[in-house]
C-alpha positions as CSV (number, residue, x, y, z in Angstrom):
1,X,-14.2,66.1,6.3
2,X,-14.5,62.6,5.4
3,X,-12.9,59.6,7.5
4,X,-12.4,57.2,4.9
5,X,-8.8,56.1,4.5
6,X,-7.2,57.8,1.4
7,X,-6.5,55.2,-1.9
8,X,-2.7,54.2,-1.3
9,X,-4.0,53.3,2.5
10,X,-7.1,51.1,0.5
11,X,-4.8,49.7,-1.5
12,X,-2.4,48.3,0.8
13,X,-4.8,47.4,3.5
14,X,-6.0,45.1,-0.1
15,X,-2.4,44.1,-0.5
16,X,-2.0,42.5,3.2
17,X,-5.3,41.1,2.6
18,X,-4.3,39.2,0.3
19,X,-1.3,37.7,1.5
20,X,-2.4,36.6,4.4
21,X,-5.1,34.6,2.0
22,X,-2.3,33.2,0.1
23,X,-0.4,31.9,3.5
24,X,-3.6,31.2,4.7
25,X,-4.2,28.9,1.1
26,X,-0.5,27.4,0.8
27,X,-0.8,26.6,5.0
28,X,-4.1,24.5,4.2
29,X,-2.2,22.8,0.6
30,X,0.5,22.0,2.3
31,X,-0.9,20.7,5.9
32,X,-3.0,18.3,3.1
33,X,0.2,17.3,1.6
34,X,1.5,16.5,4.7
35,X,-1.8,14.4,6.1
36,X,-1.8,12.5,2.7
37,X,2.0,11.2,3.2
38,X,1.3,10.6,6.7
39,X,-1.9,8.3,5.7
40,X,0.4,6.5,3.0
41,X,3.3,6.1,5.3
42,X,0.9,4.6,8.5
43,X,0.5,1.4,6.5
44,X,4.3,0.3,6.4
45,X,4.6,1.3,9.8
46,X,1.2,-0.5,10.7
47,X,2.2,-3.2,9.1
48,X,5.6,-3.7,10.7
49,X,3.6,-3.1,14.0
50,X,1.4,-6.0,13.5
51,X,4.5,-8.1,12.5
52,X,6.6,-7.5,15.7
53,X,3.9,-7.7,18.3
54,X,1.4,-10.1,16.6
55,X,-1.4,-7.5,16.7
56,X,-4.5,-8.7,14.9
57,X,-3.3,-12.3,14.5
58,X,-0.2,-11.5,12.4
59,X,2.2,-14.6,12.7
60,X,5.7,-13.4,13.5
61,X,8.9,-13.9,11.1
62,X,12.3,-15.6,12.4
63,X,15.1,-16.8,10.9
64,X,14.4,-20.4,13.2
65,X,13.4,-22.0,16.0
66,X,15.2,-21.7,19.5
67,X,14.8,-25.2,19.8
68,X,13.3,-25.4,22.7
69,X,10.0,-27.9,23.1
70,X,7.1,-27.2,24.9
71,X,5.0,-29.6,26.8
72,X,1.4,-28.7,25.3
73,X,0.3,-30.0,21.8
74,X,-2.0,-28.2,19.7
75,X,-4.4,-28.7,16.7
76,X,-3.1,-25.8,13.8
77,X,-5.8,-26.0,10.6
78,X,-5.2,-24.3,7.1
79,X,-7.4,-22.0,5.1
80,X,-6.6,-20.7,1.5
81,X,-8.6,-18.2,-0.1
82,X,-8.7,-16.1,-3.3
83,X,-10.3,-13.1,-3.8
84,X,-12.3,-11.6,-6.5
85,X,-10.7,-11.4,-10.0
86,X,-7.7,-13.8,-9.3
87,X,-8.2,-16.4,-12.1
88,X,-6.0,-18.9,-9.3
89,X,-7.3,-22.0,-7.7
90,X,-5.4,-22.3,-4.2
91,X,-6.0,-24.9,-1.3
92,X,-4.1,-26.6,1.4
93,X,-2.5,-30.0,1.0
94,X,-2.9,-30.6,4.7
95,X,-5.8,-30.0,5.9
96,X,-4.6,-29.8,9.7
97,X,-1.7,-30.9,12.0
98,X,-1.6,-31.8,15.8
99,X,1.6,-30.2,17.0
100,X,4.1,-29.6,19.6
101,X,5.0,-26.3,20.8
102,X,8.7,-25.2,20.0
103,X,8.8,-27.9,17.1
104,X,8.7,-27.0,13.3
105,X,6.3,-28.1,10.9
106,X,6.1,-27.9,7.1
107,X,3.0,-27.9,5.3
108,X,2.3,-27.6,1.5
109,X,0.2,-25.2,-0.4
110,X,-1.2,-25.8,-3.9
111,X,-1.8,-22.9,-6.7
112,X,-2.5,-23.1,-9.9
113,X,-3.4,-20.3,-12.6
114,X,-6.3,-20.9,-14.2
115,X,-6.0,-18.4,-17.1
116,X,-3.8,-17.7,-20.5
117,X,-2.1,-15.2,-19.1
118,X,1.0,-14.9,-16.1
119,X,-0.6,-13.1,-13.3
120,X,1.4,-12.1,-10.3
121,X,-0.3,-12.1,-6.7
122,X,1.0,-11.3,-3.6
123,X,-0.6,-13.1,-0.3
124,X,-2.3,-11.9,2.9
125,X,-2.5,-14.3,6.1
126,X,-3.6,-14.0,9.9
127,X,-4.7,-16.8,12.4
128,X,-7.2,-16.9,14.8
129,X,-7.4,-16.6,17.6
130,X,-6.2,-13.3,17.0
131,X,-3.8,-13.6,20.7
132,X,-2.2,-16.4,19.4
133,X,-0.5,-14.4,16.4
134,X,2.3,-13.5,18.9
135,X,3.4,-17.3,19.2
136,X,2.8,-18.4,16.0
137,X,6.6,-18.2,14.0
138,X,7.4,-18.3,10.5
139,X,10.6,-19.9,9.3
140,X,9.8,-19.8,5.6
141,X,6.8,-18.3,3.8
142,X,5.6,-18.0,0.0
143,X,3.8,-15.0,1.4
144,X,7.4,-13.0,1.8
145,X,7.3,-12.4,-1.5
146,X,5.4,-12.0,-4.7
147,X,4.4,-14.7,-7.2
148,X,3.9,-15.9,-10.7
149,X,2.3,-18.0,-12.5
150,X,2.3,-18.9,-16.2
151,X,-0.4,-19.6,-17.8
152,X,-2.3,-23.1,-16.9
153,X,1.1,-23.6,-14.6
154,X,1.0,-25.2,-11.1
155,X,2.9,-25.0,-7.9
156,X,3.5,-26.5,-4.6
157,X,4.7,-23.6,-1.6
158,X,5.9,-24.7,1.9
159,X,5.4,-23.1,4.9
160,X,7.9,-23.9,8.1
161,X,6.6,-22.7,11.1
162,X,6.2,-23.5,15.0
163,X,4.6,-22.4,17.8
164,X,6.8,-20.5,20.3
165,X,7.6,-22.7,23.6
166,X,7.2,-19.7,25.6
167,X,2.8,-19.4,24.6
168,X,2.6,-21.9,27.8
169,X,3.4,-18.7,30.0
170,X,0.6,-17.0,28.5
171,X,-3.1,-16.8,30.5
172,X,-4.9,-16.0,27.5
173,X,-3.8,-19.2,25.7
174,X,-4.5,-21.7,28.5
175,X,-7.9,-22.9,27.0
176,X,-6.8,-22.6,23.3
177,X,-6.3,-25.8,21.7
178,X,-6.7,-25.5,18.0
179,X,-5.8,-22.4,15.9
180,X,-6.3,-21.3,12.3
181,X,-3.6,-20.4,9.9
182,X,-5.6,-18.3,6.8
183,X,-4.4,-17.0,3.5
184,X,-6.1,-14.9,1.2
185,X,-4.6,-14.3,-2.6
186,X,-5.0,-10.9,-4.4
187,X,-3.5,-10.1,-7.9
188,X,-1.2,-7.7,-8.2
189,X,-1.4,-4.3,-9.9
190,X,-2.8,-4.9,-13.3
191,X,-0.6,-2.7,-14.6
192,X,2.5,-4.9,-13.5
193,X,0.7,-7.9,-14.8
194,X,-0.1,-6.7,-18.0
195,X,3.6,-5.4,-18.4
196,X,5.4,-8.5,-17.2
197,X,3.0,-11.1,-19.4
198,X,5.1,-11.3,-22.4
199,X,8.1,-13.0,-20.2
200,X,6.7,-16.9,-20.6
201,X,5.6,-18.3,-23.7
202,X,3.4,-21.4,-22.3
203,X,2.5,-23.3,-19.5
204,X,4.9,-25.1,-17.1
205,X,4.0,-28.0,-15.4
């Protein structure tokens, strides 16, 4: 007599089979899913992480100084860049500033749009050294926010910023004496550009 099981046995042995193939296939999709949102979420939160602690050079945001002055007085230099297929010319009115800790500065950038088109770009900034991101405050920044340019059209951007007081308590700034504010311009999507060019006519001075 043969051992084989009989066909209904086959057939659901089949039947299990493939369901656990189809958990097994909608465990793997959906663990993807999950990785990809986590990947796309990370960079707000990365972001915002950089922001609070000053983590890779990332000058913090207030609302304004505490007022309190510092005794040390350091050198802060400006840097503007644009990157690849920005039609923008961008530069620093100032080139540096010697400045108290704890007092505010404002400095001027220039931009300017070099094409016949409005183009939207958003900016990206650090200073170096990196450790001194975690002193260096923003009061007021172009860089919050997006922005535009019609075509041939020119503008002047202040930054307000200080140094925090409280940098003299740290070790690893007791031999810094100059640092380096640097922005870099992108354009934004193309998509957005290309939707929002129609809004100006002609160039503004």
């Amino acid at each position: 007599m043969s051992d084989a099981p009989a066909p209904a046995t086959q057939a659901q042995a089949r039947a299990r089979a493939a369901r656990l193939n189809r958990r097994y296939a909608i465990g793997a999709l959906s663990l993807a899913v999950a990785m990809l949102a986590l990947s796309y979420a990370a960079v707000p939160f990365y972001t915002l992480f950089c922001r609070a602690t000053g983590y890779e050079g990332t000058p913090q945001r207030v609302a304004a100084d505490d007022g309190t002055v510092g005794r040390r007085t350091l050198r802060v230099a400006f840097d503007a860049n644009v990157a690849p297929g920005l039609p923008w010319r961008f530069e620093p009115e100032t080139e540096s500033v010697h400045l108290r800790v704890g007092k505010a500065a404002t400095v001027f950038f220039r931009a300017e749009n070099l094409s016949d088109r409005e183009i939207a770009a958003t900016a990206v900034f650090n200073v170096t050294p990196e450790v001194s991101g975690a002193w260096f405050d923003k009061v007021q920044c172009f860089c919050f926010s997006e922005q535009r340019l019609g075509p041939h059209e020119t503008a002047e951007w202040p930054v307000v910023f200080f140094l925090d007081s409280k940098l003299e308590t740290d070790p690893s700034m007791a031999e810094i004496q100059s640092i380096t504010l640097s922005y870099t311009l992108y354009a934004a999507p193309a998509a957005r550009n290309a939707a929002d060019a129609p809004r100006r006519a002609g160039p503004a001075g």
